[in-house]
C-alpha positions as CSV (number, residue, x, y, z in Angstrom):
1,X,-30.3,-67.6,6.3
2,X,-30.5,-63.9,6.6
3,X,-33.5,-64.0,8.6
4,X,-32.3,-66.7,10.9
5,X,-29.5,-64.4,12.0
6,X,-31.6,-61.8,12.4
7,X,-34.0,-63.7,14.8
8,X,-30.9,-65.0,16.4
9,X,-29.3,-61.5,17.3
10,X,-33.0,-60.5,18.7
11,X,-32.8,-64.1,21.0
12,X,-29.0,-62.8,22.2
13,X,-29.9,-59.2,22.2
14,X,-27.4,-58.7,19.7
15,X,-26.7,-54.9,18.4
16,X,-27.7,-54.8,14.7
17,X,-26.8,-51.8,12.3
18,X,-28.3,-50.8,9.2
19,X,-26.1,-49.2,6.9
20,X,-27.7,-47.2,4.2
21,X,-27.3,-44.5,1.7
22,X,-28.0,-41.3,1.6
23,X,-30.2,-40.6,-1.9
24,X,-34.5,-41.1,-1.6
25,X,-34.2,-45.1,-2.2
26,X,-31.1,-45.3,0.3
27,X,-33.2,-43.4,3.1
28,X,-36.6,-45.0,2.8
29,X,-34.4,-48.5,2.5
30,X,-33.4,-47.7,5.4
31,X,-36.8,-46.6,7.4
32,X,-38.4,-49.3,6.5
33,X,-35.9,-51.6,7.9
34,X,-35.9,-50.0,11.2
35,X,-39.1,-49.7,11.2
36,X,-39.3,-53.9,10.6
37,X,-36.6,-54.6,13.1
38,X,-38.0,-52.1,16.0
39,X,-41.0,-54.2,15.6
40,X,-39.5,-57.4,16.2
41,X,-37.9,-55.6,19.1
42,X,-34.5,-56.3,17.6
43,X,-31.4,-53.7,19.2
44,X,-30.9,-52.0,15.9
45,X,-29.7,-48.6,15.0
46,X,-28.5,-47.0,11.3
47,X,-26.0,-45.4,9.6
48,X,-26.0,-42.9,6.6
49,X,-22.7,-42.1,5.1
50,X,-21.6,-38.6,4.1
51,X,-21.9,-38.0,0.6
52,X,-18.8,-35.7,0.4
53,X,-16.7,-37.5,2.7
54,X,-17.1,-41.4,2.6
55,X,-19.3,-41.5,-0.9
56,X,-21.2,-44.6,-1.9
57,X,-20.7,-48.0,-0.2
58,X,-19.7,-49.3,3.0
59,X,-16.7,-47.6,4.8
60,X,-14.0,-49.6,6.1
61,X,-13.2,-47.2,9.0
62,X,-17.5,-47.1,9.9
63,X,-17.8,-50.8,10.2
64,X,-14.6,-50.5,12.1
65,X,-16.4,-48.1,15.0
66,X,-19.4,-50.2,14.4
67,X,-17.4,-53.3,15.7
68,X,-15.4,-51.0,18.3
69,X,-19.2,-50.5,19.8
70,X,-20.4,-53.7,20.6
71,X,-22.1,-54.5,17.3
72,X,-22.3,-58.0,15.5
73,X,-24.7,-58.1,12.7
74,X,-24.2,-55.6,9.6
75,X,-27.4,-55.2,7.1
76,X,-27.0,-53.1,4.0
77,X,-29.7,-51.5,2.3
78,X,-29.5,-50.4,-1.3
79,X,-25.5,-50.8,-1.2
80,X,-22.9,-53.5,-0.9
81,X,-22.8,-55.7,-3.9
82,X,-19.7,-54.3,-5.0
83,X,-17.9,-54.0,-1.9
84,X,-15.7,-56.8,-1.6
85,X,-13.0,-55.7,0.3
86,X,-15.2,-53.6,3.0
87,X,-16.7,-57.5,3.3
88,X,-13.8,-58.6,4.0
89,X,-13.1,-56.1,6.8
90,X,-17.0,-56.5,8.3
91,X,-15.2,-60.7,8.6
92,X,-12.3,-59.7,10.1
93,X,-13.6,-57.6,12.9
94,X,-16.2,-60.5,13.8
95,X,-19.4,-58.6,12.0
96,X,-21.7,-60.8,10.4
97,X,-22.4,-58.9,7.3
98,X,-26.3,-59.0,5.2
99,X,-26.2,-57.9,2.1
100,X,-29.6,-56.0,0.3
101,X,-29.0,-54.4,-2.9
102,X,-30.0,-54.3,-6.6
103,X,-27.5,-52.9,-8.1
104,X,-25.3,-54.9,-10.8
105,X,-23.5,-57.3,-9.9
106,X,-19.5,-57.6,-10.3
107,X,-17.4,-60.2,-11.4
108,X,-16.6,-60.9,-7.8
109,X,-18.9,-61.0,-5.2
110,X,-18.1,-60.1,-1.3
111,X,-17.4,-62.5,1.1
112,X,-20.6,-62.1,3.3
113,X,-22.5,-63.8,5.6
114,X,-25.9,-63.6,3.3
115,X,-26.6,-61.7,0.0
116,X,-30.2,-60.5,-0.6
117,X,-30.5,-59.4,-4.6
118,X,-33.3,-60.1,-7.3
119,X,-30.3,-61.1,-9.7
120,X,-28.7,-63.5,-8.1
121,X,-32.1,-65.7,-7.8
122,X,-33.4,-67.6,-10.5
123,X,-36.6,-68.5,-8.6
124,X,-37.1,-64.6,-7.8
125,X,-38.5,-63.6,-12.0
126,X,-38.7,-60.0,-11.1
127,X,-35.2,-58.4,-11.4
128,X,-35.6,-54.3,-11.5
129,X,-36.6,-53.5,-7.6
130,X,-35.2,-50.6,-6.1
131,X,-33.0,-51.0,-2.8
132,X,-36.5,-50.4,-1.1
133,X,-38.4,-52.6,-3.0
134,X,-35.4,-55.6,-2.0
135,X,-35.9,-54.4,1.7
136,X,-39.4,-54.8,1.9
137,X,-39.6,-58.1,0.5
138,X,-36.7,-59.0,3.5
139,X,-39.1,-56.9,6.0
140,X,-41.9,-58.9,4.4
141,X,-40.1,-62.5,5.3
142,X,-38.6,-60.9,8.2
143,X,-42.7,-60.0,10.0
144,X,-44.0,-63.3,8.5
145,X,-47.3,-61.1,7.4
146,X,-47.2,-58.6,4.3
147,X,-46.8,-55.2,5.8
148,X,-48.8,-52.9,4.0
149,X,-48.1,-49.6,6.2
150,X,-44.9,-49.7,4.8
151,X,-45.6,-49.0,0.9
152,X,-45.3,-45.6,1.3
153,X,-41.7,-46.0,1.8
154,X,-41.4,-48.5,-1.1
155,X,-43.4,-45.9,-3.5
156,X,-40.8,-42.6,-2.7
157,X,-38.1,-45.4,-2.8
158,X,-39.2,-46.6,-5.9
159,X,-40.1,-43.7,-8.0
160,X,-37.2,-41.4,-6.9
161,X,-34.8,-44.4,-8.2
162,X,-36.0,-44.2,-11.7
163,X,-36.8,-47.9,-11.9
164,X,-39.0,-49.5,-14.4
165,X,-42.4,-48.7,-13.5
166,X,-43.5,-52.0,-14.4
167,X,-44.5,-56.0,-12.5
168,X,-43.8,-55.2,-8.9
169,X,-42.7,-51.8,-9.3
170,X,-46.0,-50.9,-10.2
171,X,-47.9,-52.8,-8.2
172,X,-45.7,-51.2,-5.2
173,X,-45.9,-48.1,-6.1
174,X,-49.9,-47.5,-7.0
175,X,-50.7,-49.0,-3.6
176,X,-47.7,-46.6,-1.9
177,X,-49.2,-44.1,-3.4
178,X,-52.4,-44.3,-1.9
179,X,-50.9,-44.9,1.0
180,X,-48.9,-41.9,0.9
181,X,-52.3,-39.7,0.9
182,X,-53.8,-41.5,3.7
183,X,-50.1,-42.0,6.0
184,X,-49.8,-41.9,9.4
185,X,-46.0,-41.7,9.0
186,X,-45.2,-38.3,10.7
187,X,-42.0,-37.8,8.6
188,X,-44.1,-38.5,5.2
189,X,-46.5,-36.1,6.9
190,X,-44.3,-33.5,7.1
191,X,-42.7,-34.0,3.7
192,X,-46.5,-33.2,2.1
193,X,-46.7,-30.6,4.3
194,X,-43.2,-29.2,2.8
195,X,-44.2,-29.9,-0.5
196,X,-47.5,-28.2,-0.7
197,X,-49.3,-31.6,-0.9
198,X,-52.6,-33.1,0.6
């Protein structure tokens, strides 16, 4: 369902907005999922809250000035399982809202237009992704091919969350890794750089 909206705002040239977080898993979440909807050519931009000033979640006054600026499809990345009333709002002002998360689930869930999370599937087995391991596997259904070039975003994702290094998560992140050494991601480029690394 989720990609079938997204495919249908790239056919109406539709503004989509990523809304992500602002720790390692939140960024490279939210990367990788422009990177995945710039190639599909989908109008998409992102939004990072403040940590000091609109914390953790989706903000009821951003999807507001989303909505106030033309656009119609919300996808959260590593946030929004527990925002049921922001949900609510994203409805009311006519936003079709995505959902990708992995953290736990609440009694309640939000009122959105699809929900993308490991625990709310019993066909998906693996249930400890990071928020950037949940958005690649919608980037991977999304491109209809598995995108490698992207694992180095799933690896800094994935360690920097302190997930379970273990099924997926490992699999992810020993191929990010390697990855990581041999990038051509100008941003990871200049994060080795930074860091002293090769």
């Amino acid at each position: 369902k989720a990609k079938e909206r997204i495919y249908e705002a790239l056919e109406n040239e539709e503004k989509v907005m990523v809304y992500g977080d602002y720790d390692a898993d939140g960024v490279t979440s939210t990367a990788l999922l422009m990177t995945t909807l710039m190639e599909l050519g989908v109008r998409a931009d992102y939004y990072i809250p403040n940590r000091f000033e609109e914390g953790y979640g989706l903000n009821e006054s951003a999807i507001r000035s989303f909505a106030e600026a033309g656009y119609t499809v919300l996808v959260t990345v590593d946030n929004g399982i527990a925002d049921v009333h922001e949900a609510s709002v994203a409805k009311q002002v006519g936003m079709d809202l995505i959902i990708t998360d992995h953290h736990e689930v609440q009694d309640t869930l939000p009122d959105a237009y699809a929900i993308i999370h490991p625990k709310l599937s019993d066909e998906y087995t693996f249930k400890e992704l990071a928020g950037v391991g949940v958005a690649f596997q919608f980037a991977h259904y999304l491109l209809e091919y598995y995108p490698v070039e992207l694992l180095d975003y799933v690896a800094i994702g994935t360690i920097a969350d302190l997930v379970p290094l273990r099924g997926e998560n490992r699999v992810f992140t020993y191929y990010g890794l390697e990855s990581i050494t041999n990038t051509l991601n100008v941003g990871i480029e200049a994060l080795k750089a930074s860091a002293g690394l090769s």
